[in-house]
LOVO-484223 format. One record per residue (C-alpha): residue number from 0; residue in one letter; chain; x, y, z. Coordinates in nm, 2 decimals, decimal comma. Example, Ala and Ser with C-alpha at 12.3 -4.5 7.8 and 13.67 -1.06 7.14 Angstrom:
NODE resi resn chain   east  north     up
NODE    0    A     A   1,23  -0,45   0,78
NODE    1    S     A   1,37  -0,11   0,71
END
This chain:
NODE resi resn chain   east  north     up
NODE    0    X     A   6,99  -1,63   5,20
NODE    1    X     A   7,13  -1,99   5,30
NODE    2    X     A   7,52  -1,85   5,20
NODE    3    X     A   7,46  -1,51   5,45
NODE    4    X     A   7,31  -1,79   5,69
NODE    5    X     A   7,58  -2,02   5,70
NODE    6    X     A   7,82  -1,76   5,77
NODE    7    X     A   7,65  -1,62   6,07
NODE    8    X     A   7,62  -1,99   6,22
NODE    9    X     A   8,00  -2,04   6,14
NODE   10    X     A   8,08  -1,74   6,35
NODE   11    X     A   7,90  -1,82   6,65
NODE   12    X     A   8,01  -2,17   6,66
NODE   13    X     A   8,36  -2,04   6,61
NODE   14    X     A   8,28  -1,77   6,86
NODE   15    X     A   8,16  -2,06   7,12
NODE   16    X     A   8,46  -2,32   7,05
NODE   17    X     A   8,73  -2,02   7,10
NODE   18    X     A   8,52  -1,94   7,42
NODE   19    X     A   8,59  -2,31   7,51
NODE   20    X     A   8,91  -2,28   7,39
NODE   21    X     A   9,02  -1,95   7,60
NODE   22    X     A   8,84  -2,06   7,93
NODE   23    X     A   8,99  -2,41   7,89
NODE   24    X     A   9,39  -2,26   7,84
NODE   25    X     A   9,33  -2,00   8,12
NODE   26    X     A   9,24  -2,29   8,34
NODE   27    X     A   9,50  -2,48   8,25
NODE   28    X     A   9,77  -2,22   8,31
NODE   29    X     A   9,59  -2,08   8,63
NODE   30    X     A   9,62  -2,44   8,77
NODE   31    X     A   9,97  -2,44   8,69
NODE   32    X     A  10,08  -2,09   8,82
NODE   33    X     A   9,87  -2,16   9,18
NODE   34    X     A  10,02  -2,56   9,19
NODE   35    X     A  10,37  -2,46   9,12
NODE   36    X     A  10,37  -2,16   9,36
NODE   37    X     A  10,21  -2,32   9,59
NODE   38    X     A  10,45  -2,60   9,66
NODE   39    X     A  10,72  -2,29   9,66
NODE   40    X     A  10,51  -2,09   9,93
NODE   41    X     A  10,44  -2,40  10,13
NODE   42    X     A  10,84  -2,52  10,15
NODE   43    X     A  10,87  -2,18  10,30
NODE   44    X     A  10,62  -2,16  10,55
NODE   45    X     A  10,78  -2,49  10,70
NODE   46    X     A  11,10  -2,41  10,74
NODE   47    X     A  10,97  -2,13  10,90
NODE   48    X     A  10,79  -2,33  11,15
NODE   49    X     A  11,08  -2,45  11,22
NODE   50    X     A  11,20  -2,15  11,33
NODE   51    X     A  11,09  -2,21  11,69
NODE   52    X     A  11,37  -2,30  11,88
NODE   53    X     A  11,45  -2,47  12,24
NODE   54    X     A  11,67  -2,35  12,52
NODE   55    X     A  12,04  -2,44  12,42
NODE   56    X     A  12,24  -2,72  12,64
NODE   57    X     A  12,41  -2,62  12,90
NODE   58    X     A  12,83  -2,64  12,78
NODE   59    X     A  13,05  -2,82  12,96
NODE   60    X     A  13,30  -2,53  13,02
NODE   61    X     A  12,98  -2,32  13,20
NODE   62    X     A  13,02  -2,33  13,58
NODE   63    X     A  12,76  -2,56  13,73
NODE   64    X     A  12,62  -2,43  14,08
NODE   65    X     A  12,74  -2,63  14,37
NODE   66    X     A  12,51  -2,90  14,52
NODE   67    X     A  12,23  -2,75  14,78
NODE   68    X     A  12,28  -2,45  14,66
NODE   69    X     A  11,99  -2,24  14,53
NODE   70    X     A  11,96  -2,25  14,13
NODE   71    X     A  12,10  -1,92  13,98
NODE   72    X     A  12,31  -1,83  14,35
NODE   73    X     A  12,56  -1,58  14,32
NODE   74    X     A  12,46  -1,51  13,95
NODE   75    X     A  12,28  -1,18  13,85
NODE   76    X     A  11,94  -1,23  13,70
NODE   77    X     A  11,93  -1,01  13,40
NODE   78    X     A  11,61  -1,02  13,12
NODE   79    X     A  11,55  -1,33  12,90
NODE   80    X     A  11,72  -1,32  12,60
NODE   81    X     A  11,61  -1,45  12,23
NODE   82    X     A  11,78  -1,77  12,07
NODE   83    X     A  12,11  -1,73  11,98
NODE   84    X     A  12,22  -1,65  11,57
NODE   85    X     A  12,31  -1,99  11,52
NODE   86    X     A  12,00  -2,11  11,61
NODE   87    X     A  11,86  -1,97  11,29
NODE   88    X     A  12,10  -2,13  11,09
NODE   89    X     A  11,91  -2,51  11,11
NODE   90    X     A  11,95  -2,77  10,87
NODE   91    X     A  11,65  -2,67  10,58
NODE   92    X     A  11,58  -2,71  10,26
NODE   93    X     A  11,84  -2,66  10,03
NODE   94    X     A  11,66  -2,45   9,81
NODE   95    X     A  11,56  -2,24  10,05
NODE   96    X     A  11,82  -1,95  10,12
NODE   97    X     A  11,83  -1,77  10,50
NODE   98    X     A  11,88  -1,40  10,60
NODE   99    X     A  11,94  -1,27  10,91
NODE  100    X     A  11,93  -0,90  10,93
NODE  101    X     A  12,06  -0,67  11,20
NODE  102    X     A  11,84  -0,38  11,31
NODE  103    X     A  12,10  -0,14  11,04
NODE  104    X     A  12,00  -0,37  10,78
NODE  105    X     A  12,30  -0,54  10,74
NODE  106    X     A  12,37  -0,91  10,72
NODE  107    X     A  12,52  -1,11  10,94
NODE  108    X     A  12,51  -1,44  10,88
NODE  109    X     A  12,69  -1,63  10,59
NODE  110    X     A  12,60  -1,95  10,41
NODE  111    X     A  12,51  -2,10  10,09
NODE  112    X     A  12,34  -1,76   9,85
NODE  113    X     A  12,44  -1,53  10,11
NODE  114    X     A  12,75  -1,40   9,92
NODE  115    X     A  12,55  -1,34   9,59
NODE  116    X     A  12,32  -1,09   9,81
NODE  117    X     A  12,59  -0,90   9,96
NODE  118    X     A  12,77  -0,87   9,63
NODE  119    X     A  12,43  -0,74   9,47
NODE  120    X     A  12,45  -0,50   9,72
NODE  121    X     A  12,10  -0,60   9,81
NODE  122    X     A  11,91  -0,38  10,07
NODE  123    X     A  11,62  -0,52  10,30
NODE  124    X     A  11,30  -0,41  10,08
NODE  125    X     A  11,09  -0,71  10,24
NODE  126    X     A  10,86  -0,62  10,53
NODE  127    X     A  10,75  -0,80  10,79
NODE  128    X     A  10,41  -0,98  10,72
NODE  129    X     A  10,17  -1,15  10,93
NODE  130    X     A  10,24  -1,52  10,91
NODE  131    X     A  10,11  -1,68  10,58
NODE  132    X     A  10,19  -1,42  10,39
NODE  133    X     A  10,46  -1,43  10,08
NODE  134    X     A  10,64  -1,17   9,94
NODE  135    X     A  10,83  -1,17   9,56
NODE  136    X     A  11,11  -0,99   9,51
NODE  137    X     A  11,36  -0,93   9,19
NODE  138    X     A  11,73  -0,93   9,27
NODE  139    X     A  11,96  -0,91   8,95
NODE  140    X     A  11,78  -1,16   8,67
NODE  141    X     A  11,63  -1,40   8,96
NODE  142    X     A  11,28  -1,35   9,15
NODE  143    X     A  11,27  -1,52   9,49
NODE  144    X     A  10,98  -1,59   9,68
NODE  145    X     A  11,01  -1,45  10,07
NODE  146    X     A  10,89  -1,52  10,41
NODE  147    X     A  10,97  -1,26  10,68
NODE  148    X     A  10,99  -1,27  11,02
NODE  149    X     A  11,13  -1,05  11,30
NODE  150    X     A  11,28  -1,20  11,61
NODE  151    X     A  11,42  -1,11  11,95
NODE  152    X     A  11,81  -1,23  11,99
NODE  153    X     A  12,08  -1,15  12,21
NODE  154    X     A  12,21  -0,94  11,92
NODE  155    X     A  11,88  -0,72  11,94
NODE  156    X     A  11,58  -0,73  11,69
NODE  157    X     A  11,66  -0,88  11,42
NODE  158    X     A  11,50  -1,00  11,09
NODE  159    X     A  11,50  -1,37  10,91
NODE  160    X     A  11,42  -1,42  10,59
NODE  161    X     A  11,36  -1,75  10,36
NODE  162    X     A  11,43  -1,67   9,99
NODE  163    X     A  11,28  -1,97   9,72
NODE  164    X     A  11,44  -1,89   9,38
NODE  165    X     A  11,12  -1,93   9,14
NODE  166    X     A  11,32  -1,88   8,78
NODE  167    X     A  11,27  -2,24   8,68
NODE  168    X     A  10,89  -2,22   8,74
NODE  169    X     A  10,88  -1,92   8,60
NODE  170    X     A  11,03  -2,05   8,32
NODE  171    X     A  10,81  -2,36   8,28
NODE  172    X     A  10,53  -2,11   8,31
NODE  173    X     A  10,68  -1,90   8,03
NODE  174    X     A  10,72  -2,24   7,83
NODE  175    X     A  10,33  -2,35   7,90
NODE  176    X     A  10,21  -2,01   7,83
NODE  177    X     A  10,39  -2,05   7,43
NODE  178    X     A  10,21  -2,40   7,43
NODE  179    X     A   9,87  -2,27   7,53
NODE  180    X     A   9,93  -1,96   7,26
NODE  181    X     A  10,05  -2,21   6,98
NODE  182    X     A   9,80  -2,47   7,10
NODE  183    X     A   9,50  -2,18   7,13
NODE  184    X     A   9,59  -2,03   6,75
NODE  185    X     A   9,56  -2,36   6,61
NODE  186    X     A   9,26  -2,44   6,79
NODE  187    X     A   9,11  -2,13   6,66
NODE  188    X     A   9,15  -2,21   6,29
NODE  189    X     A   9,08  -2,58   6,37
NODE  190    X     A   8,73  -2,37   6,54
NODE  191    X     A   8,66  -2,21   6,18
NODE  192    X     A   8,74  -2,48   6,02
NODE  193    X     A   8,45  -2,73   6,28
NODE  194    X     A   8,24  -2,40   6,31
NODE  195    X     A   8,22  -2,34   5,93
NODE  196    X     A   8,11  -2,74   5,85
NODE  197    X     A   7,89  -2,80   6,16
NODE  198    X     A   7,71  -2,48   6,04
NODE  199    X     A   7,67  -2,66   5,66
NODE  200    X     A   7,54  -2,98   5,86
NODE  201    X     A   7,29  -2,76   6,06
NODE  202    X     A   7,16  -2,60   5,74
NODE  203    X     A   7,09  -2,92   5,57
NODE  204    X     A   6,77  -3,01   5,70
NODE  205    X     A   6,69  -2,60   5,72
NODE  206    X     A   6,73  -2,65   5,36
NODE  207    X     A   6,53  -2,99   5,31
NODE  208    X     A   6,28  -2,79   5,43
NODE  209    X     A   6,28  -2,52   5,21
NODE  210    X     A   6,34  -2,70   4,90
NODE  211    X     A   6,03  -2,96   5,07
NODE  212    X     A   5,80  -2,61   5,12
NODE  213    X     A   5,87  -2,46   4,78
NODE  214    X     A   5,82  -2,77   4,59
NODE  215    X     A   5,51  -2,80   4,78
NODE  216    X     A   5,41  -2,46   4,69
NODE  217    X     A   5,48  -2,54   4,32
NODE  218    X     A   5,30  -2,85   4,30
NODE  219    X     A   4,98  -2,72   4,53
NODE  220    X     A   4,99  -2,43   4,25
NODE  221    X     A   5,00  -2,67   3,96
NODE  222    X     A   4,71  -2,89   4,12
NODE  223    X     A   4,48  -2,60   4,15
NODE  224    X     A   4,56  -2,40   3,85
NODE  225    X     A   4,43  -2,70   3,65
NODE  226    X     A   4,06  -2,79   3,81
NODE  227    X     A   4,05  -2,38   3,79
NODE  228    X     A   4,12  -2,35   3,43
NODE  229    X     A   3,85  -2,62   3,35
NODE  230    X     A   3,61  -2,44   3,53
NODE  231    X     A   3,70  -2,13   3,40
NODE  232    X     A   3,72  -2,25   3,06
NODE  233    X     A   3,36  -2,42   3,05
NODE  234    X     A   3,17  -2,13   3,25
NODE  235    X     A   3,29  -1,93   2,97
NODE  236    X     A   3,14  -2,18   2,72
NODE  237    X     A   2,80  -2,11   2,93
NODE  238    X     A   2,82  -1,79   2,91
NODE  239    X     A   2,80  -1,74   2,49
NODE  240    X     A   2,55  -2,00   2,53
NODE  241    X     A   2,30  -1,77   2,72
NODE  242    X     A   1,98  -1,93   2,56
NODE  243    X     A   2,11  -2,32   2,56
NODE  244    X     A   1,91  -2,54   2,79
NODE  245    X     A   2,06  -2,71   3,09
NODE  246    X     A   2,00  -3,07   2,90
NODE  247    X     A   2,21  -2,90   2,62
NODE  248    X     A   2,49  -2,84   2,81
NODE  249    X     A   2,47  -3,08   3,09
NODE  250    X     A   2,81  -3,24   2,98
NODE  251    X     A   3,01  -2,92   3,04
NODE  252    X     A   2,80  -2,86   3,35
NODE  253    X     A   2,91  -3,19   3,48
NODE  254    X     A   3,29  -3,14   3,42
NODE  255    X     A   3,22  -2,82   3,63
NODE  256    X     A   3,08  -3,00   3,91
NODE  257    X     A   3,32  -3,28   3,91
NODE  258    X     A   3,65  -3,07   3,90
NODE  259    X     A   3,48  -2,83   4,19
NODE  260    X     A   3,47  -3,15   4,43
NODE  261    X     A   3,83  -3,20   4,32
NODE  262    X     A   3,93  -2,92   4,40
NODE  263    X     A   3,73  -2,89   4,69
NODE  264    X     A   3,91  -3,27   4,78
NODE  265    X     A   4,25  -3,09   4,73
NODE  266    X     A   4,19  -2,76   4,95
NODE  267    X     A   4,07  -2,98   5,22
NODE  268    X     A   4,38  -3,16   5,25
NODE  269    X     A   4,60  -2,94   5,18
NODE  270    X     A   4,42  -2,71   5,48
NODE  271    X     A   4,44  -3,10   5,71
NODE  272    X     A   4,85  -3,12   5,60
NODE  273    X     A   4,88  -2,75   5,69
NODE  274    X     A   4,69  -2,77   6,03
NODE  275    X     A   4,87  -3,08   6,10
NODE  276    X     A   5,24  -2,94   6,04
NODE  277    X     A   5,14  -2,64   6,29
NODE  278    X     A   5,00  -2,88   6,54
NODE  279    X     A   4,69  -2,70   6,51
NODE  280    X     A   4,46  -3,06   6,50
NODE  281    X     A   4,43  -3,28   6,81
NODE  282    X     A   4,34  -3,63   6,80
NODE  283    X     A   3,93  -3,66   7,01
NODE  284    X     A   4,08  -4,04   7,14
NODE  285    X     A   3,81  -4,23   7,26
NODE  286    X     A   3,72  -4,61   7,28
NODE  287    X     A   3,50  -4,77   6,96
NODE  288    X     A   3,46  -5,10   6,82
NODE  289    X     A   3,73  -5,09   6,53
NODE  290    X     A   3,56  -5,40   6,35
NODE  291    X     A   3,25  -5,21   6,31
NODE  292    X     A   3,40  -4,90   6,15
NODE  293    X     A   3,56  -5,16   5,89
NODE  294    X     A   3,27  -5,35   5,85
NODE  295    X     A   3,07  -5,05   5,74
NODE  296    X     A   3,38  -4,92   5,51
NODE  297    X     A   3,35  -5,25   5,30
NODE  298    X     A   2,99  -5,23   5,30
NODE  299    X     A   3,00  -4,90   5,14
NODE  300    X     A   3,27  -5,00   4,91
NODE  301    X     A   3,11  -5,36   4,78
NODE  302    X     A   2,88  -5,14   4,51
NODE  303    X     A   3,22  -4,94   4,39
NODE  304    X     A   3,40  -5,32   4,36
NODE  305    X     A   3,11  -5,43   4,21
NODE  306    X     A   3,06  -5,18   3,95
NODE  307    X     A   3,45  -5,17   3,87
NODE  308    X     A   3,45  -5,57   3,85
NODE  309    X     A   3,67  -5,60   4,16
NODE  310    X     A   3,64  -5,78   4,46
NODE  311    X     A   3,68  -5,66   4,81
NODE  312    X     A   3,69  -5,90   5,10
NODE  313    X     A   3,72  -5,87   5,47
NODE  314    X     A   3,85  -6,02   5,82
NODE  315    X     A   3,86  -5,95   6,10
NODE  316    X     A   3,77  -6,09   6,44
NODE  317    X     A   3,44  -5,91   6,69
NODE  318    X     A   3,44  -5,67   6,91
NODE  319    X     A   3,80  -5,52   6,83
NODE  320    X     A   3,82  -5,22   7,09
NODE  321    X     A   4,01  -4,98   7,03
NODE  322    X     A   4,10  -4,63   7,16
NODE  323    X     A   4,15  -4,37   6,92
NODE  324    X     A   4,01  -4,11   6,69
NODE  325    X     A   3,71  -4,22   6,50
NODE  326    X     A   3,71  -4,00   6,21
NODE  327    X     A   4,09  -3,99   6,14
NODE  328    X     A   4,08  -4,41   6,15
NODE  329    X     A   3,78  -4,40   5,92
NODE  330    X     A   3,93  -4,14   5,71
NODE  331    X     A   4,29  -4,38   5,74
NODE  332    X     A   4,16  -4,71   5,65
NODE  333    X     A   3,97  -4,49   5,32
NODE  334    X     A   4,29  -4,34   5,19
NODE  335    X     A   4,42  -4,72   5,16
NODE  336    X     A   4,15  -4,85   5,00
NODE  337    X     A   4,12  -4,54   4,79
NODE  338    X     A   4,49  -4,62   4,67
NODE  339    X     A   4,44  -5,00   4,64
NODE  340    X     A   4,10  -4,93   4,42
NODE  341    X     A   4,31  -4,69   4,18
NODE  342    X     A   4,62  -4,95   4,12
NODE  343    X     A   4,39  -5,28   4,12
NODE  344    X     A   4,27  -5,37   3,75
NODE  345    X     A   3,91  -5,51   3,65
NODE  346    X     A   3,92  -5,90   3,86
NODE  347    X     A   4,18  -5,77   4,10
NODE  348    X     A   4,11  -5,80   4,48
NODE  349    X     A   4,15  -5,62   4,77
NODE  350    X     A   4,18  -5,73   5,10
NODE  351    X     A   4,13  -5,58   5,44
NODE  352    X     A   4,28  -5,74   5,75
NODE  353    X     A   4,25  -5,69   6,13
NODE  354    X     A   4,43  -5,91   6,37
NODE  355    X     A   4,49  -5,82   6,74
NODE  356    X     A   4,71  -5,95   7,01
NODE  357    X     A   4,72  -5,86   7,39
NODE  358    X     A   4,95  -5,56   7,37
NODE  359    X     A   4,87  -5,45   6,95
NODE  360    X     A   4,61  -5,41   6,65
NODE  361    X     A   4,72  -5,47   6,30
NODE  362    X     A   4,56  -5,38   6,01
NODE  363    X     A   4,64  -5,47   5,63
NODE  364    X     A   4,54  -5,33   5,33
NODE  365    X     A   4,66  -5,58   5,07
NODE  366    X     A   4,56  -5,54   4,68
NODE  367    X     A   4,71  -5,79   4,40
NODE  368    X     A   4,74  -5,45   4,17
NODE  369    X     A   5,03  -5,30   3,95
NODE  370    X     A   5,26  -5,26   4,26
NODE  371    X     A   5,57  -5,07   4,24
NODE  372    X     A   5,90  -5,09   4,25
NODE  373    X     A   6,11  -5,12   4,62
NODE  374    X     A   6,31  -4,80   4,57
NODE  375    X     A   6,00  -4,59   4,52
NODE  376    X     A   5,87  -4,70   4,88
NODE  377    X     A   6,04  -4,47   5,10
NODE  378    X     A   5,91  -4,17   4,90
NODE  379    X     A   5,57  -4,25   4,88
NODE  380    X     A   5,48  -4,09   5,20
NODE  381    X     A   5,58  -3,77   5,10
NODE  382    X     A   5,29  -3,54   4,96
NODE  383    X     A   5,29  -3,49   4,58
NODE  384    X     A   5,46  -3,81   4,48
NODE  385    X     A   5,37  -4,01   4,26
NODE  386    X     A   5,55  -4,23   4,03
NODE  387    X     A   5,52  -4,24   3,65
NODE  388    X     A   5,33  -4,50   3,62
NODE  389    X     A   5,04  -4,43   3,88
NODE  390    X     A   5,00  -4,08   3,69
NODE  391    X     A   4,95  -4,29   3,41
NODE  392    X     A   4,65  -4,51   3,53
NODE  393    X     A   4,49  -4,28   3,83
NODE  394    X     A   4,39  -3,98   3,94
NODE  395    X     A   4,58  -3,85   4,22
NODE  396    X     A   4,74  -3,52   4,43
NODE  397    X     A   5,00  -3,78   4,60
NODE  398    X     A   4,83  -3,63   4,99
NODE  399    X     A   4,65  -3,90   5,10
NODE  400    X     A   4,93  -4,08   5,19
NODE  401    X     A   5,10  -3,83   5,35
NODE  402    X     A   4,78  -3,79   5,59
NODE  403    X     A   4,77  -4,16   5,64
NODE  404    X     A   5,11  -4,14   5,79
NODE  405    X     A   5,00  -3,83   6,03
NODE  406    X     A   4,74  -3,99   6,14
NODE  407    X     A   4,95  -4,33   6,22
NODE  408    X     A   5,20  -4,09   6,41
NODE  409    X     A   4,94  -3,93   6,59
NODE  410    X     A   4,81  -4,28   6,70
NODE  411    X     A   5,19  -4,42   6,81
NODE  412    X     A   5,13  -4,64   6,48
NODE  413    X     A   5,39  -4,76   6,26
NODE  414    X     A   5,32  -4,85   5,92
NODE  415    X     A   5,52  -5,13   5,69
NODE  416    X     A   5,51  -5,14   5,31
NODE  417    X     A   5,59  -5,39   5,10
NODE  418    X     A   5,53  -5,41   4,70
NODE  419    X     A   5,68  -5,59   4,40
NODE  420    X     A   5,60  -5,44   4,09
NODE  421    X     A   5,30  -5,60   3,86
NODE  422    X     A   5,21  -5,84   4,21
NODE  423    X     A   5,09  -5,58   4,42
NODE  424    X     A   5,13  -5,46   4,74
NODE  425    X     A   5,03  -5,47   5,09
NODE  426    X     A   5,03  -5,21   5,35
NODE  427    X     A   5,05  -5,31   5,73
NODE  428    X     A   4,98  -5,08   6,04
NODE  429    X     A   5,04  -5,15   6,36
NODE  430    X     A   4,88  -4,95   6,65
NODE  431    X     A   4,94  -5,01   7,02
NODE  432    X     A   4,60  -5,11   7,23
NODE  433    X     A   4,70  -4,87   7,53
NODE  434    X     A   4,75  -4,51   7,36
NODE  435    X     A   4,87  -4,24   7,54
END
């Protein structure tokens, strides 16, 4: 399941990073391409700006009208005529290469590039666009970029063109565009590669949590196949016993009764962790007096300590208010002294400890029992543990402290442990006063 898993996830995410990788390289050469021709287009838009030209000087060799006379006496007024050829032929851009037509398409101007066009035996294909507009052609091997215009001339109509030759961008284009290709096929097996061990990181808590689930599964099973069995097997006992008096079997009765409240004990906390993981519970916060609740707890508990030769002692200050869930901090502070009772010998003590400041209220369960050692302290919170040698000396499921830590999460709490092994250990919560 996890191997057909992981190869799904290692496709999308290579999916999404050649995504990236695509969008990013066609960016990258889009920019280009627009930049580059840009700067080409906008080189020939202003030299033909330029192309705008004031009345010539008047030569020295022109007659000049005589003084007082009227301007243009004694000459024939004919029709305004355009700027002369030469006028075309203005000092530029030396990449840029001028045209001029005649109305039968034929060139009449020379210059720098003009000889390579009439040896090409290149016709007029440009048209005249509106201004702005730029036109590529192909002459030969080389592309130009073209601006047309048509103008009115003492030769006639005639028609200018700018040429730009764009080979050498094209050519860095051509040269980015193998980058980007190299560039994008390693990227994609460098995305495989990322995609295939980013999905083996995502799986590893999926997979904590499986292996966590069915090792809960396993050890829920093998704590309720065993109260079961012992009822089983000593209602079986009562059974070819049909005329033996209750007094007669009131040991097997008893075991009956005992291992029912266990197991009723373990359903009901394994239906709290279960409710609790699907956020099914809600904390009923409201203000009580916290020193009261513990006063009563030790009260209960001085009879248990009594009878087991242990001694339980407490302090705490009056009037501790705090705002919170009554029955989950009741059931809390039991689950600690539950666990200090079962790992405190005869003459040990137990101590229970409530201190508040302006902003916190701490509470420690300390117990002089058989303690344990500092590497088993970070698994003790999760359900089932139990280390050797508690299984040894208690009975136990390993879920109370798992719901002790819910309950402290639900609260805002934190919770610090710290134990020694054969000197006991002390637990130490800390809840804030304002909860949320």
């Amino acid at each position: 399941m996890f191997r057909r898993t992981h190869m799904r996830l290692t496709i999308m995410n290579s999916v999404v990073f050649i995504m990236l990788i695509g969008l990013l390289a066609t960016v990258i050469y889009f920019f280009t391409y627009v930049q580059l021709y840009k700067d080409v287009d906008r080189s020939l838009l202003k030299t033909a700006e330029k192309l705008n030209p004031q009345p010539r000087p008047e030569r020295s060799d022109e007659p000049r009208s005589k003084p007082g006379s009227q301007p243009g006496a004694g000459a024939k007024k004919g029709p305004e005529k355009g700027p002369a050829l030469e006028e075309f032929l203005f000092e530029n851009d030396p990449r840029v290469i001028t045209l001029v037509w005649n109305d039968k398409n034929e060139l009449i101007n020379t210059g720098p590039g003009v000889d390579f066009f009439q040896k090409a035996n290149f016709v007029k294909k440009p048209r005249h666009l509106d201004d702005g507009e730029i036109q590529e052609i192909h002459v030969e091997r080389f592309a130009f970029h073209v601006k047309t215009l048509k103008v009115h001339s003492p030769n006639g109509v005639i028609t200018v063109q700018y040429l730009r030759n764009v080979n050498s961008e094209q050519e860095l284009l051509d040269r980015l565009l193998v980058i980007i290709i190299i560039g994008s096929c390693i990227g994609v097996v460098s995305s495989v590669i990322a995609g295939y061990f980013l999905a083996g990181r995502a799986l590893v808590p999926i997979q904590n949590s499986w292996t966590k689930q069915q090792q809960f599964v396993s050890d829920a099973s093998h704590e309720l196949r065993t109260p079961l069995a012992v009822i089983q097997a000593k209602t079986d006992l009562l059974f070819r016993s049909p005329a033996a008096t209750i007094q007669e079997k009131s040991i097997d009765i008893s075991m009956i009764s005992n291992e029912s409240r266990r197991l009723s004990k373990l359903v009901t906390n394994l239906l709290t962790l279960a409710r609790s993981d699907s956020n099914q519970m809600e904390m009923k916060k409201q203000p009580f007096l916290l020193d009261e609740v513990l006063r009563d707890i030790v009260a209960n508990y001085e009879e248990i300590t009594v009878y087991q030769e242990k001694a339980i002692t407490l302090h705490t200050p009056v009037n501790v208010s705090f705002t919170g869930d009554k029955e989950r901090v009741h059931q809390l502070i039991l689950i600690f002294l539950d666990n200090a009772m079962k790992y405190t010998e005869a003459g040990g003590e137990i101590s229970l400890i409530c201190e508040q400041t302006a902003s916190t209220i701490k509470l420690k369960v300390k117990d002089d029992g058989i303690g344990m050692d500092e590497k088993e302290i970070p698994n003790i919170f999760e359900r089932f543990y139990q280390s050797d040698k508690a299984r040894t000396m208690a009975e136990g499921y390993g879920l109370g402290l798992s719901i002790a830590k819910w309950i402290i999460d639900k609260h805002h709490g934190k919770i610090t442990v710290s134990s020694k092994a054969g000197e006991g250990t002390c637990f130490e919560i800390t809840f804030p006063k304002n909860q949320k």
